[in-house]
TORVEX-639177 format. One record per residue (C-alpha): x, y, z; residue number from 1. Coordinates in steps of 0.05 Angstrom, whole numbers. Example, Ala and Ser with C-alpha at 12.3 -4.5 7.8 and 13.67 -1.06 7.14 Angstrom:
+--------+--------+--------+------+
|      u |      v |      w | resi |
+--------+--------+--------+------+
|    246 |    -90 |    156 |    1 |
|    273 |    -21 |    143 |    2 |
+--------+--------+--------+------+
END
This chain:
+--------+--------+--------+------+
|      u |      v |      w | resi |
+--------+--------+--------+------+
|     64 |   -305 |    254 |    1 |
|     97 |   -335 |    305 |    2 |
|    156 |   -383 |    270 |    3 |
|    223 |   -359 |    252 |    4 |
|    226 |   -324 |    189 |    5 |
|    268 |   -367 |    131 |    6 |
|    322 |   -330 |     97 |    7 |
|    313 |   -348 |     26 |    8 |
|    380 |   -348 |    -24 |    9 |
|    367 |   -304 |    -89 |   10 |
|    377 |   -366 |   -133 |   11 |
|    317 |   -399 |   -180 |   12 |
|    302 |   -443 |   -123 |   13 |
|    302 |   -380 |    -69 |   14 |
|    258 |   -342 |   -119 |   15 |
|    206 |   -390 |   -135 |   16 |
|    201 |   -403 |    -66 |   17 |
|    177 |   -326 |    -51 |   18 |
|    143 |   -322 |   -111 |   19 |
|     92 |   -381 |    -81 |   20 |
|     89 |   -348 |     -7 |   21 |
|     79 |   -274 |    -43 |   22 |
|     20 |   -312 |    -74 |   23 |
|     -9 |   -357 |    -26 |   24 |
|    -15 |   -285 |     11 |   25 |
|     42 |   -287 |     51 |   26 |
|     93 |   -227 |     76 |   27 |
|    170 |   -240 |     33 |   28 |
|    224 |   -177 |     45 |   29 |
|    257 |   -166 |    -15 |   30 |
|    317 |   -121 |    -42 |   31 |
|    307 |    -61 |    -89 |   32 |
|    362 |    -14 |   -106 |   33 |
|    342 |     30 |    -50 |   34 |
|    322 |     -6 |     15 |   35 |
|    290 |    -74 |     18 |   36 |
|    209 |    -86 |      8 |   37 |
|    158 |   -117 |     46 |   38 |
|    120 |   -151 |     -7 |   39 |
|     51 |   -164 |     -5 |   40 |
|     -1 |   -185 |    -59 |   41 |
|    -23 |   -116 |    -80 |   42 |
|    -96 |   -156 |    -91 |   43 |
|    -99 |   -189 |    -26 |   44 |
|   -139 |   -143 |     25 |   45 |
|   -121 |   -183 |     77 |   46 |
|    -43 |   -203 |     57 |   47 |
|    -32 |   -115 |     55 |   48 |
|    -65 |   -110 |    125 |   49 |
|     -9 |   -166 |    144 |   50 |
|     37 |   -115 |    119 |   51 |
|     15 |    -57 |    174 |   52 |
|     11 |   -111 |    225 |   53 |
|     83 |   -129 |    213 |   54 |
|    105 |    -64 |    220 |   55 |
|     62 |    -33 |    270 |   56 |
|     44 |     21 |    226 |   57 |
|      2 |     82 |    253 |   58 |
|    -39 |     89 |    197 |   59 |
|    -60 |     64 |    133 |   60 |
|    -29 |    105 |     74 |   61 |
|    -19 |     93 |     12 |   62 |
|     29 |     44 |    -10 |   63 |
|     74 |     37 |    -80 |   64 |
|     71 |    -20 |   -122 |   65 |
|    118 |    -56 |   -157 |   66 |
|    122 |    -92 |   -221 |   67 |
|    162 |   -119 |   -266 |   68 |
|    163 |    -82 |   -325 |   69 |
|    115 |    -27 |   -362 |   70 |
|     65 |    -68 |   -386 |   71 |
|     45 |    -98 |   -314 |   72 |
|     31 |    -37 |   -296 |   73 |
|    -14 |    -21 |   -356 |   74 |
|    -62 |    -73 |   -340 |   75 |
|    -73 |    -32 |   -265 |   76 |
|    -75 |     37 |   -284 |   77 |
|    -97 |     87 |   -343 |   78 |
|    -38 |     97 |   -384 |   79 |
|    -15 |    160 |   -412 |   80 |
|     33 |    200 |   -464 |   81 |
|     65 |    229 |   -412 |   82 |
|     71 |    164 |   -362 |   83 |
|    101 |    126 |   -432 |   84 |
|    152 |    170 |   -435 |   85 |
|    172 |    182 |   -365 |   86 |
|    169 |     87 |   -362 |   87 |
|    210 |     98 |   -427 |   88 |
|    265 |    149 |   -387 |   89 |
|    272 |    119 |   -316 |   90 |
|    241 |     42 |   -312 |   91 |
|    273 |     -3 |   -284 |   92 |
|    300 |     49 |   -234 |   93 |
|    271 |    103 |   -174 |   94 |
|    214 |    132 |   -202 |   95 |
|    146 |    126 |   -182 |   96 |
|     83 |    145 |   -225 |   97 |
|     24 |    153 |   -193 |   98 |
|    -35 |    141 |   -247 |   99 |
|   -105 |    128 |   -244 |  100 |
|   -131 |     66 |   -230 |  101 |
|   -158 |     27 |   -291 |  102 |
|   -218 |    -10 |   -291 |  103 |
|   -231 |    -70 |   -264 |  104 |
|   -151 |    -67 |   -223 |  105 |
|   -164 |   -116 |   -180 |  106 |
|   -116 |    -69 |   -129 |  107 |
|   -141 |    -79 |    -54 |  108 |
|   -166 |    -10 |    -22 |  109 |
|   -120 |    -11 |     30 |  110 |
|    -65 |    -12 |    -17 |  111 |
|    -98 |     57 |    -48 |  112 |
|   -121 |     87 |     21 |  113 |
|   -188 |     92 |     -9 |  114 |
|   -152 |    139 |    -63 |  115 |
|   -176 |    133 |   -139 |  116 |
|   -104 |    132 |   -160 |  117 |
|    -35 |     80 |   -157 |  118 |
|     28 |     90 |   -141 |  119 |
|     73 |     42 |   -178 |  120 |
|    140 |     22 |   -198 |  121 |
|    194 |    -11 |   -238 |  122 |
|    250 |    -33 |   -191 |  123 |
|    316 |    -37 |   -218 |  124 |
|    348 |    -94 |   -175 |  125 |
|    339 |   -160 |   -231 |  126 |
|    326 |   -203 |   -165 |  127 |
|    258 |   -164 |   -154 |  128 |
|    247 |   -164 |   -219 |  129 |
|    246 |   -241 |   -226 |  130 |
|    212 |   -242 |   -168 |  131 |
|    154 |   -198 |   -187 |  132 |
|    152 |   -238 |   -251 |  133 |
|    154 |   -307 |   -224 |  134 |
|     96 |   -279 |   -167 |  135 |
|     58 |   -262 |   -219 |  136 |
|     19 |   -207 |   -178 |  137 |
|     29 |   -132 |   -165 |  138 |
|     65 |   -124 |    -98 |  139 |
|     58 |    -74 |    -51 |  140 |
|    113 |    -60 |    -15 |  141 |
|    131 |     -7 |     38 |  142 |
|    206 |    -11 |     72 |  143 |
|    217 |    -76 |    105 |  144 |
|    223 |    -52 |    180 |  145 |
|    181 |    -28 |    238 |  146 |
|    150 |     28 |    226 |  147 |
|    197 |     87 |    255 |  148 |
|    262 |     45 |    252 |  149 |
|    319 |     54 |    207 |  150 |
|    307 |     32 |    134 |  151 |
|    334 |    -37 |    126 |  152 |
|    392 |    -41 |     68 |  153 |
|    408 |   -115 |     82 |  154 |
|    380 |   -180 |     98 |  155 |
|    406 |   -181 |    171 |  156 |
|    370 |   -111 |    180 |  157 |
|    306 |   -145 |    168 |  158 |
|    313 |   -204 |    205 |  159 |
|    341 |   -159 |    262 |  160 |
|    269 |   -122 |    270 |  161 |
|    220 |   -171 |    232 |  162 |
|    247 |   -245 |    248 |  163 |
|    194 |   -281 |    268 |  164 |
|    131 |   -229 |    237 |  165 |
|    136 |   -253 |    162 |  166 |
|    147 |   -314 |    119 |  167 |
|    215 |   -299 |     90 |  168 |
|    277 |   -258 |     72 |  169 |
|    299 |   -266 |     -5 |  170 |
|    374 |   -245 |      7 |  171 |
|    394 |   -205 |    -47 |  172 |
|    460 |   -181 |    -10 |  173 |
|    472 |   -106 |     13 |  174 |
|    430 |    -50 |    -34 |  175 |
|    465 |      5 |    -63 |  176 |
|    452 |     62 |    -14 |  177 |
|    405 |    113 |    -44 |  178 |
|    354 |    166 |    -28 |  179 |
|    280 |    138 |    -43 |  180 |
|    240 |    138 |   -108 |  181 |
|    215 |    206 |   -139 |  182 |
|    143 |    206 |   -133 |  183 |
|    105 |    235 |   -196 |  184 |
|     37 |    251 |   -217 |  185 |
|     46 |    260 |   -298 |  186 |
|    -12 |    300 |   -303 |  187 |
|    -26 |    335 |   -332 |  188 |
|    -17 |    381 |   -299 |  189 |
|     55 |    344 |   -285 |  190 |
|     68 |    349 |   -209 |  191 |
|    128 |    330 |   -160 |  192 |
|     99 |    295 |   -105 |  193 |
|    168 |    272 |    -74 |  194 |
|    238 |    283 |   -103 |  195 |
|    278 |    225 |    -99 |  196 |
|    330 |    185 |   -141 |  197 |
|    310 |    217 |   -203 |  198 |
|    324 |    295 |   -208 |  199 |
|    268 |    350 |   -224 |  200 |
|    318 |    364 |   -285 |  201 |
|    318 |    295 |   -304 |  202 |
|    237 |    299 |   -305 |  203 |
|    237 |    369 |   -344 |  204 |
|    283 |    343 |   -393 |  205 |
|    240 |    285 |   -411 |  206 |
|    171 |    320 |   -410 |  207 |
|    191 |    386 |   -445 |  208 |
|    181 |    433 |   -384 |  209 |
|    209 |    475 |   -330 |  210 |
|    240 |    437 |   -274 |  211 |
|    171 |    419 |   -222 |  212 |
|    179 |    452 |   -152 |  213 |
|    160 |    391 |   -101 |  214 |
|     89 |    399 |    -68 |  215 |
|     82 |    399 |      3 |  216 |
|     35 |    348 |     16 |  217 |
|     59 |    280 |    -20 |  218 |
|     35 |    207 |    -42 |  219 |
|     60 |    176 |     19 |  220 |
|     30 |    217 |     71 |  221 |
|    -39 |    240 |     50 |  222 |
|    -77 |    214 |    105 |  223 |
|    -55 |    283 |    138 |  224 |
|   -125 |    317 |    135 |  225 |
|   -175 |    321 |    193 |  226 |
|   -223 |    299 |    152 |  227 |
|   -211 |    242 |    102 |  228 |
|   -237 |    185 |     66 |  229 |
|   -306 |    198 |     88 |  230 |
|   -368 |    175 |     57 |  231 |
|   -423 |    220 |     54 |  232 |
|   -461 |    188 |    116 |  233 |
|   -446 |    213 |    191 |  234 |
|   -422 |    169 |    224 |  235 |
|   -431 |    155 |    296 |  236 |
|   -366 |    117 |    327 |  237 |
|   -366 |     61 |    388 |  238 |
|   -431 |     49 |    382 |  239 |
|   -458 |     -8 |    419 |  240 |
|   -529 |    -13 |    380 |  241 |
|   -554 |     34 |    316 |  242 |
|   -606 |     89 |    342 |  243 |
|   -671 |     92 |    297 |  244 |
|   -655 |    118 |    222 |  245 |
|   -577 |     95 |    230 |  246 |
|   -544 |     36 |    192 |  247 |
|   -508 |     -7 |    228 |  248 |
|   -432 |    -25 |    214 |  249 |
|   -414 |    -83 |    262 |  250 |
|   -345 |   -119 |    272 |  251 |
|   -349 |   -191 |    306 |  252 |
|   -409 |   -234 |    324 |  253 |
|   -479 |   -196 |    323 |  254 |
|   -531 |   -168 |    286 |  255 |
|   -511 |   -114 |    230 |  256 |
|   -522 |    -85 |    165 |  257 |
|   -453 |    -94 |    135 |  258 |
|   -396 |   -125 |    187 |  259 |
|   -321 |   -109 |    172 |  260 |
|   -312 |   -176 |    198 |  261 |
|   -358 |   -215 |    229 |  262 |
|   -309 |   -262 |    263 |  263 |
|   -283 |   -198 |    302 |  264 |
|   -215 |   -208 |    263 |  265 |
|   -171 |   -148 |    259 |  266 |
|   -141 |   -167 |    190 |  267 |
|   -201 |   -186 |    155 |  268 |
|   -230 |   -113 |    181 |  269 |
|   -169 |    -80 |    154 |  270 |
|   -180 |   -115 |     86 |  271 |
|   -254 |    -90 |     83 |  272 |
|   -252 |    -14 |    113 |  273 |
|   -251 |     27 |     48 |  274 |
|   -297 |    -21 |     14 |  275 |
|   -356 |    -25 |     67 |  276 |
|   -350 |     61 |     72 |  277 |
|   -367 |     53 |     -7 |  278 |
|   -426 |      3 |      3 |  279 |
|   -447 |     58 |     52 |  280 |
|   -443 |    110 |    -10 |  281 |
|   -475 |     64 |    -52 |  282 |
|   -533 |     44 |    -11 |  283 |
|   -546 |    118 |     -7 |  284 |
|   -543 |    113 |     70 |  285 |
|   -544 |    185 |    111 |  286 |
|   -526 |    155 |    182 |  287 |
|   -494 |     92 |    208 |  288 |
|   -473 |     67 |    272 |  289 |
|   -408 |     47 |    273 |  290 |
|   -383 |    -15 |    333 |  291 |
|   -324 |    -15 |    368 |  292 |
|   -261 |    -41 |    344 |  293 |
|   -202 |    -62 |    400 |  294 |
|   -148 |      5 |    395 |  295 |
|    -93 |    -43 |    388 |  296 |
|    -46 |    -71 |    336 |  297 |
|    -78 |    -64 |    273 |  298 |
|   -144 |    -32 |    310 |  299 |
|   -105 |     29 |    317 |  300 |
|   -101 |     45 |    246 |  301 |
|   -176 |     20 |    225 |  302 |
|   -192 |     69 |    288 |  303 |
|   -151 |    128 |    259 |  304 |
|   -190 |    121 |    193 |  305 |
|   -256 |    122 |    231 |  306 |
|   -237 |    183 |    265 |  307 |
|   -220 |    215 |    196 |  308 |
|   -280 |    196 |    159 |  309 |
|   -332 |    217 |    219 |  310 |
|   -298 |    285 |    226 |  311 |
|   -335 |    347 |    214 |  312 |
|   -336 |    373 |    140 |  313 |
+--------+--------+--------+------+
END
């Protein structure tokens, strides 16, 4: 976007304000009690793409939702003994479960990299609480800067590499200065995906086990493989026209099979990736032609994905 982003005070006013931009798909930073957010609607393809856009991410990886209390996140993901507990111990704070998705989610793709599994959240701050209440919809939000710049802990750090890129700032003042969330699979088996603001102790305490060594691969980075996210069709890559026997995926104007966007619109592309390599899947197709997308702005990461999913296995 192009018009200078409003700086929103955390009042009812402020708040309701973001709430209606977080739902009429727009991009609102918020603060947690780590780093401020850039909130998205976590079931608007296109308003998560925004998100990658804004901060000139690489690459799409998964991204951690946040609600406002336990039983928002029920309604997204299969619930567990262990996941009621570990809620129980550490929500509203800095720990992330990453659970199943439930049937029938609504959670965009992109938000899930394709994965069959959520990573969500309780904040602690009572502004993004209200605001993810008010919203009314899961948010995804990654760290509310450009991606490879320094964490933003205030409003002014926002606006200082984002004015201008999304709708609005919901000033919160400075956040306590902490390490990120603790990133946990419950299991079982339990696993440490990323320690964080809550301690391994704190975790064994609460489930009853040894303290979990951290893995070396975690939520936020699994994207990491040659080979990933790949239906079970080759795919062929920059292809002007399909060769006999191959499907055609298209993007802009033109004859195809499926289109990630037949308007040639990078966002709208974004929005559809994982969900057009499953109607590949599900049409039980064994090669498709896939068109060129532009390698820029949010190209580059709907490119990396390509690469991922047509590499040898």
């Amino acid at each position: 976007m192009s018009s200078e982003t409003l700086l929103l005070a955390s009042t009812p006013a402020g708040i309701g304000h973001a709430a209606r931009l977080l739902r009429d798909g727009r991009l609102v930073a918020f603060a947690t009690e780590t780093v401020y957010g850039l909130g998205a609607d976590a079931t608007n393809g296109e308003a998560v793409a925004a998100i990658y856009a804004a901060k000139g991410r690489p690459s799409f990886n998964p991204l951690i939702v946040h609600v406002p209390d336990a039983a928002a996140a029920r309604r997204h993901v299969q619930w567990s003994d262990a996941a009621e507990a570990l809620a129980g111990a550490f929500w509203p704070g800095p720990m992330t479960l990453v659970l199943p998705l439930a049937h029938g989610h609504g959670i965009s793709s992109l938000v899930t990299a394709g994965l069959q599994t959520l990573a969500v959240r309780v904040p602690a701050a009572p502004v993004a609480r209200a605001l993810l209440s008010e919203a009314g919809v899961p948010v995804a939000a990654p760290s509310a800067n450009p991606s490879g710049r320094i964490s933003p802990t205030t409003a002014a750090h926002v606006l200082a590499g984002l004015n201008g890129r999304i709708a609005a700032v919901l000033d919160d003042g400075p956040c306590p200065v902490g390490v990120e969330s603790t990133i946990l699979d419950p299991g079982p088996p339990a696993r440490m995906l990323r320690e964080g603001g809550v301690t391994a102790e704190d975790v064994a305490r609460v489930l009853g086990s040894a303290p979990l060594p951290p893995e070396t691969s975690t939520i936020t980075a699994p994207g990491q493989l040659a080979s990933h996210y790949a239906p079970r069709a080759h795919l062929r890559l920059n292809a002007a026209a399909p060769q006999p026997g191959e499907t055609y995926l298209g993007f802009g104007p033109g004859p195809a099979d499926l289109s990630l966007s037949e308007s040639g619109d990078l966002a709208e592309a974004a929005a559809t990736l994982f969900a057009r390599l499953h109607d590949l899947d599900a049409m039980g197709v064994t090669r498709a032609a896939v068109a060129p997308v532009p390698d820029q702005g949010l190209g580059r990461a709907i490119n990396d994905r390509l690469r991922r999913a047509a590499a040898p296995r």
